[in-house]
C-alpha positions as CSV (number, residue, x, y, z in Angstrom):
1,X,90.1,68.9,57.8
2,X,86.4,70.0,58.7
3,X,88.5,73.8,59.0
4,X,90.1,73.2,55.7
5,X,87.0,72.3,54.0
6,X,85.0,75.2,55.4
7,X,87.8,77.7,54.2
8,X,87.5,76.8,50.2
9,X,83.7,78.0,50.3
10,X,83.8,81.1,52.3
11,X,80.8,83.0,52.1
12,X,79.5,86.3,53.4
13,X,77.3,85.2,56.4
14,X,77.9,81.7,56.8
15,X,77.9,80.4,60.8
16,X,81.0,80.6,62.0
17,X,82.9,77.0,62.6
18,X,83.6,76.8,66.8
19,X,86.2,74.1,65.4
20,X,88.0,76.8,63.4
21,X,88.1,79.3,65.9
22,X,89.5,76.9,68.5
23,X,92.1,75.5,65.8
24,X,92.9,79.6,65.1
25,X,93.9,80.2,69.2
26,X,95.4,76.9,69.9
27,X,97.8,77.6,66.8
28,X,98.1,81.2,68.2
29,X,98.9,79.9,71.7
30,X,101.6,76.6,70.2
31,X,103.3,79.5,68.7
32,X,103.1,81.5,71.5
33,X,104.4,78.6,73.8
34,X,107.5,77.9,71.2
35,X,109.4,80.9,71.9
36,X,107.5,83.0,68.7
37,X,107.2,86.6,69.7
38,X,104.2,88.8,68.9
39,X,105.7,90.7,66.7
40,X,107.1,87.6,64.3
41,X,103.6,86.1,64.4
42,X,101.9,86.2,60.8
43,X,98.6,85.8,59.8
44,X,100.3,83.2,57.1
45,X,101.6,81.2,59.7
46,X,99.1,81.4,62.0
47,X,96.7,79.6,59.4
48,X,99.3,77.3,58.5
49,X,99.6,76.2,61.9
50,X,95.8,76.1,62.5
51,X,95.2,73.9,59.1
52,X,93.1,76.9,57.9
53,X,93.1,79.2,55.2
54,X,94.1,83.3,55.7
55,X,90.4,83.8,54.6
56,X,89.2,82.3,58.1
57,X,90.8,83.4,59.9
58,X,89.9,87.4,58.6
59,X,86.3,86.2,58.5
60,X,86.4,86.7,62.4
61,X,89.2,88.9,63.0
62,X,89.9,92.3,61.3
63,X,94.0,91.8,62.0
64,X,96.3,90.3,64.6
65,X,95.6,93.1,67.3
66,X,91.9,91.7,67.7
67,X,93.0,88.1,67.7
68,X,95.7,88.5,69.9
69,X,93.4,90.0,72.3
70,X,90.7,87.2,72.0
71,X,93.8,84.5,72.6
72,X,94.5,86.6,75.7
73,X,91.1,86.5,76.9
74,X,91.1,82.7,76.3
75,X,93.8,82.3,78.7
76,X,93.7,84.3,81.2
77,X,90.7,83.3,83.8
78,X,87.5,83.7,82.6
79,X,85.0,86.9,83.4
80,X,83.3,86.4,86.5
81,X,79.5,86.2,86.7
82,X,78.4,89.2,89.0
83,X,74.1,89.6,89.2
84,X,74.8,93.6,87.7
85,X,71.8,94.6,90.5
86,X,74.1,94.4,93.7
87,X,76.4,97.0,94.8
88,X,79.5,96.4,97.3
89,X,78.6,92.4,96.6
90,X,79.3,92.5,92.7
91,X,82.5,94.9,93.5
92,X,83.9,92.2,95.5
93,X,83.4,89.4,92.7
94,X,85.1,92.1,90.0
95,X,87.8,92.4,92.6
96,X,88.7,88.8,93.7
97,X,88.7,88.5,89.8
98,X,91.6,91.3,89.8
99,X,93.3,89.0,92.2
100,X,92.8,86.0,90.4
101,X,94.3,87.8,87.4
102,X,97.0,88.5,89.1
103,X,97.5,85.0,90.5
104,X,97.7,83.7,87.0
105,X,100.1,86.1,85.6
106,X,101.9,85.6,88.3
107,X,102.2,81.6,87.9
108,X,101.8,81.4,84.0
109,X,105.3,82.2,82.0
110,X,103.0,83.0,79.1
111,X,100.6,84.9,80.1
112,X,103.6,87.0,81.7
113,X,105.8,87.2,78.5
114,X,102.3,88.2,76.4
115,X,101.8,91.1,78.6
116,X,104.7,92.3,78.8
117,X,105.3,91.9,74.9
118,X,101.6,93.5,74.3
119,X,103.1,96.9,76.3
120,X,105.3,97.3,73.4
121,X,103.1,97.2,70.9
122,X,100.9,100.4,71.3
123,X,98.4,99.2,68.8
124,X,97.8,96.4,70.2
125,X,98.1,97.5,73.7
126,X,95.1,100.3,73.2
127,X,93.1,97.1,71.6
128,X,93.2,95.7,74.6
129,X,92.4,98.9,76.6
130,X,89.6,99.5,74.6
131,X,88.0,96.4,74.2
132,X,89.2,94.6,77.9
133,X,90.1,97.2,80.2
134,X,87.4,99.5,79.7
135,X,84.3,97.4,80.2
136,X,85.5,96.3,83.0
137,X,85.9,99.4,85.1
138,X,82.6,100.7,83.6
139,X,80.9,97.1,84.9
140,X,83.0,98.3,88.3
141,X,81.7,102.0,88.4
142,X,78.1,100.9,88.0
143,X,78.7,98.6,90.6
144,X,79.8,101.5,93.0
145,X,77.2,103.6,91.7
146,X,74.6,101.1,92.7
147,X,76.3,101.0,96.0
148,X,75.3,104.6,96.3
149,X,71.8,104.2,95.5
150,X,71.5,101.3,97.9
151,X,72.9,103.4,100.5
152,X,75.9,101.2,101.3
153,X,78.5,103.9,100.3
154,X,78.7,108.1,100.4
155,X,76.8,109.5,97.8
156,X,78.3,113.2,98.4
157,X,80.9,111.8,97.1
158,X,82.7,111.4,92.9
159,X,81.5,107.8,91.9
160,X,84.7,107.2,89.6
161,X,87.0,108.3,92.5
162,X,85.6,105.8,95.0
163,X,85.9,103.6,92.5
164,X,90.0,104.4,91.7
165,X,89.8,104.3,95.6
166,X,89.0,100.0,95.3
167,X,90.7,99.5,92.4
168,X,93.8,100.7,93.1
169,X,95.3,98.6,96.1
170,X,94.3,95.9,94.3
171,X,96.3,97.2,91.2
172,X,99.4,98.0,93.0
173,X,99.8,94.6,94.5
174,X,99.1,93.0,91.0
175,X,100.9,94.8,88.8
176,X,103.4,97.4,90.6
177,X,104.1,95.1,93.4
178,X,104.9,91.6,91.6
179,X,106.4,90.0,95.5
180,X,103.1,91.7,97.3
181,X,101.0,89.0,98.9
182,X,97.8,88.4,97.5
183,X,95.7,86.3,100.3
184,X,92.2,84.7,99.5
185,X,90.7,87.4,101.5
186,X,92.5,90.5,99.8
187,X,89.3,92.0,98.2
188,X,87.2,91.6,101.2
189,X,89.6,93.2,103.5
190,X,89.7,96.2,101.0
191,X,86.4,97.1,100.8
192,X,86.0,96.8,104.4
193,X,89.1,99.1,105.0
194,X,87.6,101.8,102.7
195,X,84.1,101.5,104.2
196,X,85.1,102.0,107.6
197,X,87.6,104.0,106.9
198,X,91.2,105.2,107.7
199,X,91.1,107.5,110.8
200,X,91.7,106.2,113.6
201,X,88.5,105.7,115.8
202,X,88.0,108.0,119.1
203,X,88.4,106.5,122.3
204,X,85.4,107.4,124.4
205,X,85.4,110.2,126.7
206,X,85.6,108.7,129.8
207,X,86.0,112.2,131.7
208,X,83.9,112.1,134.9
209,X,81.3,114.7,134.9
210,X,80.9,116.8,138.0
211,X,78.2,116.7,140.0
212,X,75.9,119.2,140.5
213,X,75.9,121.5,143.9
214,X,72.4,122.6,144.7
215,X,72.5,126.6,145.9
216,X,71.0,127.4,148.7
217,X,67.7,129.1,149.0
218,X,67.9,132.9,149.3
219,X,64.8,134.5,150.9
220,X,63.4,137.9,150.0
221,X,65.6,139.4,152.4
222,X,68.6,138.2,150.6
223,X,69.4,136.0,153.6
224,X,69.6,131.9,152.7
225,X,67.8,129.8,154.5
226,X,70.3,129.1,156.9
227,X,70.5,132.7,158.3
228,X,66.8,133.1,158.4
């Protein structure tokens, strides 16, 4: 009701209602839940589901692609906190949060069927891109880059490679490789591949040294000192 009475005044700047907004995903995600596919989702119904007006609902959305992206965001696990001054330390949050992703699309029938509908819908698919995707890997990139500068990685070496070179096991095993295992320790074991590295490490040469022979003295005669 509070929605309903908000929607018949709507004026430019007014606060927006948390209420409102949390009626307008809910609706989104009952929908969602009851078989509706993306693409048969209104506004119109939306708002009729929600107990709001149409007005309200483009008060805080523009069209469907950015609200369909703000309902993904709502359920899929949150953003993790990283402290956006460590290096190798806030790469391993972004990554375990990769994992967790992957855990939940995994496990959640709709988050599954909504990505897998979004990837059909260009529009809506280069929303999410844009406004999902790519902060992400630029909040990942700076975190490599700080690695650099805190000497904890190469820095003779492309910062947006290394950090394809992190991102994309993680990736694979989340989105290519659906039956990969995904263990707690995943992201740690990562990093710590790609720091140490991949060549195998060189056995120590263990190859007795000779030992020296001391020549004998040779006198100005060119005799040694034996023959003297």
């Amino acid at each position: 009701m509070q929605a309903q009475d908000e929607d018949r005044e709507p004026r430019r700047g007014r606060p927006r209602s948390a209420a409102a907004e949390r009626a307008i995903l809910d609706a989104v995600v009952e929908l969602l839940e009851a078989g509706e596919p993306l693409a048969g989702l209104s506004i119109e119904r939306i708002a009729r589901t929600a107990g709001v007006g149409k007005a309200t609902i483009y008060r805080r959305w523009s069209g469907k692609e950015e609200l369909f992206v703000d309902v993904l965001r709502d359920i899929e696990p949150p953003e993790p906190k990283i402290s956006g001054t460590a290096g190798l330390s806030d790469l391993r949050v972004m990554l375990e949060s990769l994992r967790r992703r992957g855990l939940a699309q995994r496990t959640s029938v709709l988050l599954h069927n909504v990505f897998a509908q979004m990837k059909s819908h260009p529009k809506l698919w280069a929303e999410y891109q844009c406004t999902v995707t790519a902060p992400r890997r630029a909040a990942m990139v700076a975190a490599v880059r700080r690695a650099v500068e805190a000497g904890e990685l190469r820095a003779d070496l492309d910062v947006e490679l290394m950090d394809d070179l992190f991102v994309g096991p993680m990736l694979v095993r989340t989105v290519h490789r659906p039956d990969a295992p995904l263990p707690e320790d995943l992201a740690e074991r990562i990093i710590r591949t790609l720091v140490e590295g991949l060549a195998p490490r060189r056995a120590p040469d263990t190859t007795p040294v000779p030992a020296r022979t001391t020549a004998p003295a040779t006198l100005p005669s060119g005799k040694s000192a034996g023959q003297a």
